[in-house]
C-alpha positions in Angstrom: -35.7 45.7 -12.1 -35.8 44.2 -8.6 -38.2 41.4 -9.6 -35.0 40.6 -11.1 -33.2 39.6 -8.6 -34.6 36.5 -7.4 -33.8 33.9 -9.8 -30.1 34.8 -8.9 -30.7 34.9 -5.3 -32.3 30.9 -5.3 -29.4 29.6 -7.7 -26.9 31.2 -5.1 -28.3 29.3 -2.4 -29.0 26.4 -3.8 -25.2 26.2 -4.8 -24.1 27.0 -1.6 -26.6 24.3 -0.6 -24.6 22.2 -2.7 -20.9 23.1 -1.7 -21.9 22.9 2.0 -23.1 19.2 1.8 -20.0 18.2 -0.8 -18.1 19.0 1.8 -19.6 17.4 4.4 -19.5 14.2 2.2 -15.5 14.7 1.8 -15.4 15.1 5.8 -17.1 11.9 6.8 -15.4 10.2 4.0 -11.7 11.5 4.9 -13.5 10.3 8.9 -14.3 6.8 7.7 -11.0 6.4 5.8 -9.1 7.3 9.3 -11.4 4.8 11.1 -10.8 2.0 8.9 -6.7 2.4 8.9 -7.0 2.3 12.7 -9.3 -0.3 12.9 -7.2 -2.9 10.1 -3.9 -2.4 12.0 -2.1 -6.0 11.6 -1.2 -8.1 14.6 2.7 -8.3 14.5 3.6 -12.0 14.9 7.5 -12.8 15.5 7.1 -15.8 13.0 7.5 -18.5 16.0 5.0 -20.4 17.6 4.9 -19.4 21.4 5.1 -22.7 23.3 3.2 -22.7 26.5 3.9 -24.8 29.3 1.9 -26.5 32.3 2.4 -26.9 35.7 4.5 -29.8 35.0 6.7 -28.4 32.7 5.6 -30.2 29.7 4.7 -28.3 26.7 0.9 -27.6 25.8 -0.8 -28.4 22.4 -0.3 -25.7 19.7 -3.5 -24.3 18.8 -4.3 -22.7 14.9 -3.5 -19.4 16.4 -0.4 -20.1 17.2 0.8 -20.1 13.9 
């Protein structure tokens, strides 16, 4: 009767094997999804060019960021 026993013993493991690392997959996934929304935040742009000036007052050339 206790040679029984094992079989049981192994499956149990090997499914807690199992649940233990599916949820360390969900964690670093749910971890990579919260890195990626903070990293892809959109720079807020007002819609207008900013126009810089020089030392004499005159405007500067727009550059393609600027837009």
């Amino acid at each position: 009767m206790g040679g029984n026993s094992r079989p049981s013993f192994t499956k149990r493991s090997k499914e807690r094997a199992r649940q233990e690392k599916r949820i360390e997959k969900e964690q670093k996934r749910a971890q990579r999804k919260v890195e990626k929304e903070s990293e892809s935040k959109p720079v807020e742009r007002s819609g207008n060019p900013v126009i810089s000036y020089d030392e004499d007052g005159q405007p500067l050339a727009l550059d393609f960021n600027d837009f």
